[in-house]
MMTF fields as JSON, N, C-alpha, C and O atoms, coordinates in Angstrom:
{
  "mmtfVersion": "1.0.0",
  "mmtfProducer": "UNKNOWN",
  "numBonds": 271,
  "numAtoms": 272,
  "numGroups": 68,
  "numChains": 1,
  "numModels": 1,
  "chainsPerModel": [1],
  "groupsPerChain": [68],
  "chainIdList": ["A"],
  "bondAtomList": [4, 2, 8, 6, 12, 10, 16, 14, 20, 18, 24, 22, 28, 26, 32, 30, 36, 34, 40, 38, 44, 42, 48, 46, 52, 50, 56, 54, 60, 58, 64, 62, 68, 66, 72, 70, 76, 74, 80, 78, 84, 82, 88, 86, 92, 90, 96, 94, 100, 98, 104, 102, 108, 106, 112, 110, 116, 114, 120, 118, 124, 122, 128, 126, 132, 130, 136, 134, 140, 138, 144, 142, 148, 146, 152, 150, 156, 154, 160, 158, 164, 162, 168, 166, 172, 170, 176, 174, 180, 178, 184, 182, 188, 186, 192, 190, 196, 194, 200, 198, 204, 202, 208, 206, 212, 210, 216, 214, 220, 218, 224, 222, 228, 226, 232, 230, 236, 234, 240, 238, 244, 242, 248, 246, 252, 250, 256, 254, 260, 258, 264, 262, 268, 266],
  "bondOrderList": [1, 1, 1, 1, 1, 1, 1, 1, 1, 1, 1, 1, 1, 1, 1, 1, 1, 1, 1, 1, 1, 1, 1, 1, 1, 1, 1, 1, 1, 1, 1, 1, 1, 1, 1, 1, 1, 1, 1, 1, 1, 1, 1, 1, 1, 1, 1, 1, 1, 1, 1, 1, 1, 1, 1, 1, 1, 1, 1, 1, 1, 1, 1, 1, 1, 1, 1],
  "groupList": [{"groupName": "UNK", "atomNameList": ["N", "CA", "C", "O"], "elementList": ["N", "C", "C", "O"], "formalChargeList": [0, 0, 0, 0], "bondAtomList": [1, 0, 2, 1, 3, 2], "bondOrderList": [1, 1, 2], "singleLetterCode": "X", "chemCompType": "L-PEPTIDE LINKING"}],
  "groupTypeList": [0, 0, 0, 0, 0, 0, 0, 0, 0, 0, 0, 0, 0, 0, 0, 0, 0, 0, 0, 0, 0, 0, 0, 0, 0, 0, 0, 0, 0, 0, 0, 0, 0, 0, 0, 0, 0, 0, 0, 0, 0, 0, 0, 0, 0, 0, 0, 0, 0, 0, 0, 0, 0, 0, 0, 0, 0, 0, 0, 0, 0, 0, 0, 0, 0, 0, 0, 0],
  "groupIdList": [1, 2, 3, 4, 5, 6, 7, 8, 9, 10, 11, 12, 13, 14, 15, 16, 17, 18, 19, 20, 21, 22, 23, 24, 25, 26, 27, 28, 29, 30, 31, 32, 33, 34, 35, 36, 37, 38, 39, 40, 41, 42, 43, 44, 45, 46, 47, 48, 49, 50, 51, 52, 53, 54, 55, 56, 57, 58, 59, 60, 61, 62, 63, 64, 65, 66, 67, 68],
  "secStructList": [7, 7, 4, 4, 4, 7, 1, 3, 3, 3, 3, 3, 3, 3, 3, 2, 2, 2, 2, 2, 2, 2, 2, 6, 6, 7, 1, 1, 7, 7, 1, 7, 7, 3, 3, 3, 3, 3, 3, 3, 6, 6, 6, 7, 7, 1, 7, 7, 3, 3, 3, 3, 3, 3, 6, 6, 6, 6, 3, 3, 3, 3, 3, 3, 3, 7, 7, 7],
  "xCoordList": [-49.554, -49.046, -50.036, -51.253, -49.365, -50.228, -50.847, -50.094, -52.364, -52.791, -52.381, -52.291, -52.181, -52.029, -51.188, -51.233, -50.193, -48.68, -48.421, -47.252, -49.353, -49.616, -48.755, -49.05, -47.929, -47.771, -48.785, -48.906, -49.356, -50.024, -51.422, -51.636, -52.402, -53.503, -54.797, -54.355, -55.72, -56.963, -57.227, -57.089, -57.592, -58.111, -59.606, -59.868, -60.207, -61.66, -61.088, -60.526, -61.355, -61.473, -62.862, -63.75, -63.094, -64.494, -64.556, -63.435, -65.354, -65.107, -65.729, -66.824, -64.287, -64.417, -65.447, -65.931, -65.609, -66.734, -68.495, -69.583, -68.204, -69.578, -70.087, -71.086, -69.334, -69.145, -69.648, -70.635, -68.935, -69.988, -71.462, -72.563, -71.143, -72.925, -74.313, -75.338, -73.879, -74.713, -75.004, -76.143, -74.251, -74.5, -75.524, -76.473, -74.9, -75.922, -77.021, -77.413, -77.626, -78.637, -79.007, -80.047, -77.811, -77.673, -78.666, -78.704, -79.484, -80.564, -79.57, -79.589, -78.724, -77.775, -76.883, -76.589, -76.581, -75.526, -76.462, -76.892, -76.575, -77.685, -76.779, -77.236, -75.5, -74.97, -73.444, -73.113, -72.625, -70.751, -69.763, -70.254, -69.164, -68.451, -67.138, -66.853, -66.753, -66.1, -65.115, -65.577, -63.78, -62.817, -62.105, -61.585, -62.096, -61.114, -59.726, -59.687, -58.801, -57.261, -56.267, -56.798, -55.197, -54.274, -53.412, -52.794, -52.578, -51.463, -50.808, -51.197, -49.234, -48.052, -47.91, -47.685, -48.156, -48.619, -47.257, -47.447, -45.776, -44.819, -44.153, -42.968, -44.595, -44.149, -45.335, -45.192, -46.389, -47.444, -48.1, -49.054, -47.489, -48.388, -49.541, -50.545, -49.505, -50.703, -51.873, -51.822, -53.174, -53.805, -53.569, -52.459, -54.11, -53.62, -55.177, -56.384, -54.209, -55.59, -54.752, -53.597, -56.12, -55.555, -56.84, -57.991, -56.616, -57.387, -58.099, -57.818, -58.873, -59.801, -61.735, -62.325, -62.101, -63.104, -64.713, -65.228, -64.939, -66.646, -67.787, -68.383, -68.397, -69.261, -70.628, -71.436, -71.023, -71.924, -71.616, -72.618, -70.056, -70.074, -69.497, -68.92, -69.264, -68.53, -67.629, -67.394, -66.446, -65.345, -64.29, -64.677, -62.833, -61.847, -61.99, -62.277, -61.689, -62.278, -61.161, -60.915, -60.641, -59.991, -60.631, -61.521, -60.002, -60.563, -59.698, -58.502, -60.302, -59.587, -60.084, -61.236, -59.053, -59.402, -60.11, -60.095, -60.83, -61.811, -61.668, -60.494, -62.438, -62.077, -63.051, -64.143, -62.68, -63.584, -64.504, -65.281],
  "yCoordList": [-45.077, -46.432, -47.323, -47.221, -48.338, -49.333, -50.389, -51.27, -50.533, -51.551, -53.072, -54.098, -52.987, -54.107, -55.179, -56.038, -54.719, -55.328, -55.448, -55.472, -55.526, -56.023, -57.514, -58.586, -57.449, -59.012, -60.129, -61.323, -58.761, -59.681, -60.038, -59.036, -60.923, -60.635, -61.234, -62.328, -61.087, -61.474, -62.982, -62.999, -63.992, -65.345, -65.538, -64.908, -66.298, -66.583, -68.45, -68.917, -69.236, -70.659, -71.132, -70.648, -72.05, -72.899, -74.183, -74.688, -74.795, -76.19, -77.34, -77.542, -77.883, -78.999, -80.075, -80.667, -80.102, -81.651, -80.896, -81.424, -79.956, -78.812, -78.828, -79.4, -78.173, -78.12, -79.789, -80.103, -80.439, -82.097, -82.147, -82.588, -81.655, -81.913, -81.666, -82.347, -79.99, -79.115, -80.117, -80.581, -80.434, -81.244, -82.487, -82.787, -83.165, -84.014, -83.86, -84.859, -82.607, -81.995, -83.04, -83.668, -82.971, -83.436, -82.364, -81.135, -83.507, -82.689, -81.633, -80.403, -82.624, -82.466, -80.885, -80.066, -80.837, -80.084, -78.501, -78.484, -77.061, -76.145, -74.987, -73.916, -75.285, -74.134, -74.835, -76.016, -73.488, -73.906, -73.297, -72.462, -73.486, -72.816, -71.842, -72.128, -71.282, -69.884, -69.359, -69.074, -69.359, -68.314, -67.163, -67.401, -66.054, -64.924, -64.899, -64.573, -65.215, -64.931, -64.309, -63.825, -64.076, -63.584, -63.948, -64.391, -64.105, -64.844, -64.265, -63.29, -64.922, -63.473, -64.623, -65.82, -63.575, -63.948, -64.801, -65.842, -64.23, -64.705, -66.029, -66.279, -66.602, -67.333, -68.448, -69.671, -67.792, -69.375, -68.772, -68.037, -69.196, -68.779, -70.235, -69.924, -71.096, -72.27, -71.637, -70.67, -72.794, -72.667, -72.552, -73.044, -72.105, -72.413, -73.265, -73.052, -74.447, -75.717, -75.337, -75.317, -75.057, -75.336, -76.021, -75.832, -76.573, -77.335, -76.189, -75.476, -76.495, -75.307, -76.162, -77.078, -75.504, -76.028, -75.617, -74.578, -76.792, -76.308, -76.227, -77.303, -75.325, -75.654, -76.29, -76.384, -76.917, -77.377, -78.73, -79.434, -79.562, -80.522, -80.782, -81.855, -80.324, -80.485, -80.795, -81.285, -80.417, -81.373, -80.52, -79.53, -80.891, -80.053, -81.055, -82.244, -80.095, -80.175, -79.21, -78.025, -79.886, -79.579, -78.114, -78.143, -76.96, -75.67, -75.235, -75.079, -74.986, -74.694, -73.238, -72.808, -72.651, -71.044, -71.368, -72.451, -70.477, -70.178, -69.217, -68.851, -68.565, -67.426, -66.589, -67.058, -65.427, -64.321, -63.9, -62.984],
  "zCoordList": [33.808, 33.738, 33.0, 33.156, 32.062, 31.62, 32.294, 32.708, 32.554, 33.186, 32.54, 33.215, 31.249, 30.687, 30.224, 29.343, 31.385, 31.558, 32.961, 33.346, 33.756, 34.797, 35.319, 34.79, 36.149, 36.54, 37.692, 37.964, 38.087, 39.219, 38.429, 37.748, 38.211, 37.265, 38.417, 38.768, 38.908, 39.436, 38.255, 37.032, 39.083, 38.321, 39.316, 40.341, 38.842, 39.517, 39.501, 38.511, 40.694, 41.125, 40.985, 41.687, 40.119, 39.947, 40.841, 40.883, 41.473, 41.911, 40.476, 39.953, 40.277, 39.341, 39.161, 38.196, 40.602, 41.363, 41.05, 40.82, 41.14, 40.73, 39.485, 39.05, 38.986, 37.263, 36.871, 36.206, 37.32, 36.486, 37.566, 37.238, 38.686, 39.082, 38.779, 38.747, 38.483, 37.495, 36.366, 36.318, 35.609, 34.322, 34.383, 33.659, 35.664, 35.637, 36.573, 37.176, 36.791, 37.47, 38.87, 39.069, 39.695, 40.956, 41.915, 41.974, 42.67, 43.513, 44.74, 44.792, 45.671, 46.558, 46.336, 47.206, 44.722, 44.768, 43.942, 42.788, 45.208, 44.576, 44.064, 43.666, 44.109, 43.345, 43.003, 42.896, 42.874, 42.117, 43.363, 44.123, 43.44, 44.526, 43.791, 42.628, 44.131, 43.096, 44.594, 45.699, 44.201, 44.822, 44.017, 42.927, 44.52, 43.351, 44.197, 45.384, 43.574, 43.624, 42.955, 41.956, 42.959, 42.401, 42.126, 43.095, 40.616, 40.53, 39.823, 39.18, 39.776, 39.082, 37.48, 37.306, 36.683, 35.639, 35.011, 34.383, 35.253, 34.584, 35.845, 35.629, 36.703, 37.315, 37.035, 37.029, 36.835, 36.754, 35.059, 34.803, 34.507, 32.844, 32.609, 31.968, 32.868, 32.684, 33.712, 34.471, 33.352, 34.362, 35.734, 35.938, 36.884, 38.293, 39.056, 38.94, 39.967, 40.531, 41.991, 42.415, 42.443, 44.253, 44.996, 44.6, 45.756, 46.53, 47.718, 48.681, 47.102, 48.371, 48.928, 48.355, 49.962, 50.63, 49.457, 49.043, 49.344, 48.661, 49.398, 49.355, 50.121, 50.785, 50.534, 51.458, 48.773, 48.556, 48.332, 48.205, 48.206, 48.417, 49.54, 49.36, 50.897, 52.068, 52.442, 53.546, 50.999, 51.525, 50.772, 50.151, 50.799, 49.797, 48.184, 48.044, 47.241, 46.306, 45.161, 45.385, 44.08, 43.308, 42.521, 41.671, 42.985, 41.979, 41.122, 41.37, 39.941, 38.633, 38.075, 38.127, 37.584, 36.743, 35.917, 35.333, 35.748, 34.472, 33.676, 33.638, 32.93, 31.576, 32.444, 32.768, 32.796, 33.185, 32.257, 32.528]
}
C-alpha cells in the first residue's frame, strides 16, 4: 500500500503566544509549547488552530500547525 495517499496525516501544534515571546527574548517564557495530532487531510485541507493549554504561559492559548 501507498503511504502517500494517506487521509489521516500527523500535524505538530506550536503555541502562537510563544513563537512572539521567543522573538522578543521574554525572560518569563523558557521554551514553545508543541502538541502532535492528527487530521483527515480531505475534510480540513487549510491550516488546523485549536485552542490547547501552554504550560509556559499558563493559560489556553491559540495553537497553530507548523511545517514538519
Amino acid at each position: 500500500m501507498a503511504k502517500g495517499k494517506d487521509v489521516r496525516v500527523r500535524v505538530i501544534l506550536e503555541c502562537t503566544s510563544c513563537v512572539r515571546n521567543v522573538v522578543n527574548v521574554n525572560k518569563e517564557s523558557t521554551g514553545i509549547s508543541r502538541y502532535i495530532t492528527e487530521k483527515n487531510r480531505h475534510n480540513t485541507p487549510s491550516r488546523l488552530e485549536l485552542r490547547k493549554f501552554c504550560p509556559y504561559c499558563y493559560k489556553h492559548t491559540i495553537h497553530g500547525e507548523i511545517k514538519k
